[in-house]
C-alpha positions in Angstrom: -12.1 -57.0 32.3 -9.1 -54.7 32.7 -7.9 -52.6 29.5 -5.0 -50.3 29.6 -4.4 -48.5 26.6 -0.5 -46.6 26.8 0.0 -43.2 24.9 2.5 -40.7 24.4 5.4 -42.1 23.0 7.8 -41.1 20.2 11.4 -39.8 19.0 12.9 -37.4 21.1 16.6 -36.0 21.1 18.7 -36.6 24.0 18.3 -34.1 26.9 14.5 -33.2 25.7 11.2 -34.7 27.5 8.1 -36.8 27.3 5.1 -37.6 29.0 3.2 -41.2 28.8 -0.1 -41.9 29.7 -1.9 -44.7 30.4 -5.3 -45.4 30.6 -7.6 -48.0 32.3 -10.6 -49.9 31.9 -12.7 -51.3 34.5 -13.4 -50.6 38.7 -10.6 -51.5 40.0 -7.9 -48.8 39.1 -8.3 -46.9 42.4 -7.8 -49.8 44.7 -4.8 -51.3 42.4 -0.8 -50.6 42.3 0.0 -49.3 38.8 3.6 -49.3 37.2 5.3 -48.7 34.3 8.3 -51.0 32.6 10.3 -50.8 29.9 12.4 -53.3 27.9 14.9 -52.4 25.7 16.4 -54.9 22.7 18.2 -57.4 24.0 17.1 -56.7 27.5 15.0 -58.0 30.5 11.5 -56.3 30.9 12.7 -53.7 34.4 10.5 -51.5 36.7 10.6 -48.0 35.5 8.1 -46.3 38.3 5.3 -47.8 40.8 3.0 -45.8 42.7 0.5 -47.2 45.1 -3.2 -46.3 45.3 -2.3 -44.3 48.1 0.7 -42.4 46.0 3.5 -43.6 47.3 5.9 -43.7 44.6 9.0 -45.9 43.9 11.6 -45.1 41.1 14.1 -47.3 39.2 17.9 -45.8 40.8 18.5 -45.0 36.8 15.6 -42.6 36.2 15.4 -40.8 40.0 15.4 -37.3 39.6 14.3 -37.6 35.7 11.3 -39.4 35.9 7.5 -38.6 37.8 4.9 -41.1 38.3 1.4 -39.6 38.9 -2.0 -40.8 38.7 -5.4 -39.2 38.6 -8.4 -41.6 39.9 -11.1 -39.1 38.1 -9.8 -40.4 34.6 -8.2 -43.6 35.7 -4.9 -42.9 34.2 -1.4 -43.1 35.3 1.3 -40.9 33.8 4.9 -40.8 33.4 6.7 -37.1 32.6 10.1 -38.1 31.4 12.5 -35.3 31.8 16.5 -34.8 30.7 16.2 -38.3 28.2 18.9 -40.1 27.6 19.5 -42.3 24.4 19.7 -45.8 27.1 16.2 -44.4 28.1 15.0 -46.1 24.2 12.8 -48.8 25.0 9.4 -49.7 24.7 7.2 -48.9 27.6 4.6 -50.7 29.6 1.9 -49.8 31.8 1.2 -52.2 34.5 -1.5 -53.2 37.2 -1.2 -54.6 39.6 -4.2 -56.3 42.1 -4.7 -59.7 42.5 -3.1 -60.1 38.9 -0.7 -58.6 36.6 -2.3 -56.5 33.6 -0.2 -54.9 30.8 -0.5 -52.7 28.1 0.4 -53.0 24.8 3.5 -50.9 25.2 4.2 -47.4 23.6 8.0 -46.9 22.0 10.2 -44.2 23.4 13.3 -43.3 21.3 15.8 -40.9 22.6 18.3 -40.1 20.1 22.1 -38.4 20.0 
């Protein structure tokens, strides 16, 4: 059974930074893709970040240069540091793995403000 519990969000003003975290449950985190989404009101659910089990990373065009995916196998957790936020960067934001099937988190909010 796969658990992944999100953390980190909040209210932030535009221009200041954030990191999420995201922890898993089980055996399979170092073998598995993990990702993080976000979905905004109104919106479709969109890739944010990926990064393999190897570390190869992959970035949403928006959020290049801003945003770093990382992971550390010895607590099973992926993180996201969020730099330079902008207010479109409000959403709420999931954690996702990826192996064999999709498993989400519950989401964490992230609101950047004017």
């Amino acid at each position: 059974q796969v658990q992944l519990v999100e953390s980190g969000g909040g209210l932030v003003q535009a221009g200041g930074s954030l990191r999420l975290s995201c922890a898993a449950s089980g055996r399979i985190f170092s073998i598995a893709a993990m990702g993080w989404y976000r979905q905004a009101p109104g919106k479709q659910r969109e890739l944010v970040a990926s990064i393999s089990s190897g570390g190869r990373t992959n970035y949403a065009d928006s959020v290049k240069g801003r945003f770093t995916i990382s992971r550390e196998h010895a607590k099973n957790t992926v993180y996201l540091q969020m730099n330079s936020l902008k207010p479109e960067d409000t959403a709420v934001y999931y954690c996702n793995m990826d192996y064999l099937n999709d498993y989400w988190g519950q989401g964490t909010q992230v609101t950047v403000s004017s």
